[in-house]
Steps between C-alpha positions, in 0.01 A plus 500: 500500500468281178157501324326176447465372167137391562307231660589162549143293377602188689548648813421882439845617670685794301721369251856579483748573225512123364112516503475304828325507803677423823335156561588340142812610532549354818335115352721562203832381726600189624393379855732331732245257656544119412283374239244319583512071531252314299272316665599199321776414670386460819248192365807349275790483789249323720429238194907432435536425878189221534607394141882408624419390811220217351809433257754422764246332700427232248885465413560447875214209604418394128864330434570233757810301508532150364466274785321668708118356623177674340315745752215275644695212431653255790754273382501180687745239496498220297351188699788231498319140341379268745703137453343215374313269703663199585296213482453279776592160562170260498469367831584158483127303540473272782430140438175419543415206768170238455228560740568148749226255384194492694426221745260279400164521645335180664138503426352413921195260449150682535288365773146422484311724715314242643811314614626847750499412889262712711604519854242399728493757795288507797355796642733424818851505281380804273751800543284841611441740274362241243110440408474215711527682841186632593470916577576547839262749695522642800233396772177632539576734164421256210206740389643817651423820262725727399614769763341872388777740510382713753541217757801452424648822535304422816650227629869653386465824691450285812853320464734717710805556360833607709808628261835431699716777364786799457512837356764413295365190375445555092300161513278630741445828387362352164262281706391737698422721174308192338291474844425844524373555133287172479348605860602188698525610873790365687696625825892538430762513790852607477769280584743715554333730729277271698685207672198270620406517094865409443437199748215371357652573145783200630201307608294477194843499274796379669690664149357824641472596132304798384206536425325243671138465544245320698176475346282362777676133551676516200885613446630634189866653441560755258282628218378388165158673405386132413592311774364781717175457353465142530572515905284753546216298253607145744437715815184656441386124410318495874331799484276408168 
């Protein structure tokens, strides 16, 4: 057994015959681990690559060739010139013609007022209509008064009124509608269905056109809202 030399003061091991302790002489040899990488690099590698790759990027799309249309740019055609009017002829103008002359006007002689013929016309050769015939009246009515309404709605509703007629009939339908909503009464009889009002039908109108009506004497064929009115107004004459 070898006796120790002393006391190592860094690590206070037992120191050997070269004066050293067991742990510096171990950190006095070389290591086989790598050596360490600096951080540096790891920032500058990244840098190169962005740096060439902005460098090729601007060589690529910054040189264009010659010829070639700017980005943003549409090259149109050139518009081929339009040709020069021609001008046109002048129409050729047409000849004017003189208005014909105007025929002479004959001055007729004026005459005197006092010199016009006035017929002389009896009351016997004086066409009606004129102020020489006298207003006709009807006898026994010259001072008649006015009829009141009431009697003569009176004297209409008294007229009675037969409608010779059809189903079918678009004429008569529409009279009967205009009878029924002013309220006149009136008896209707079907031609078609009743032969003794078909027979009296070819008695009153031989035509044996429809509608016919007989309003009291009176005999009126087909229908006009007017004319209606006015026979019935005739007939109910007698009854005022």
């Amino acid at each position: 057994m070898v006796d120790p030399m002393g006391i190592c003061e860094k690590h206070e091991l037992p120191l050997d015959g070269n004066g050293e302790c067991e742990l510096c002489r171990l950190s006095q040899m070389p290591s086989n681990a790598p050596p360490e990488r600096s951080a540096w690099w790891a920032l500058i590698i990244p840098l190169l690559i962005l740096g060439a790759g902005i460098v090729w990027g601007l060589s690529t799309f910054g040189s264009e060739p010659e010829g070639s249309p700017q980005r943003g740019v549409q090259r149109v055609a050139p518009r081929p010139a339009d040709p020069a009017p021609v001008p046109a002829e002048p129409a050729p103008a047409e000849p004017e013609t003189a208005p014909p002359p105007a025929a002479p006007v004959t001055p007729q002689p004026s005459i005197p007022i006092e010199e016009i013929p006035v017929p002389d016309r009896s009351p016997e050769e004086s066409p009606k209509g004129t102020q020489l015939d006298p207003p006709q009246t009807q006898p026994g009515r010259a001072n008649a008064e006015p009829v009141p309404d009431w009697k003569r709605d009176l004297a209409r509703k008294r007229v009675t009124i037969t409608m010779y007629a059809t189903q079918w009939c678009e004429v008569c339908r529409r009279a009967r509608n205009y009878m029924q909503a002013n309220r006149i009464d009136f008896m209707e009889l079907d031609t078609d269905e009743n032969p003794v009002a078909k027979q009296r039908l070819e008695q009153l109108n031989p035509g044996q056109t429809i509608p016919t009506f007989q309003i009291d004497e009176l005999v009126y064929v087909g229908f006009r809202e007017e004319l209606f009115e006015a026979k019935l107004d005739t007939a109910s004459q007698k009854y005022l």
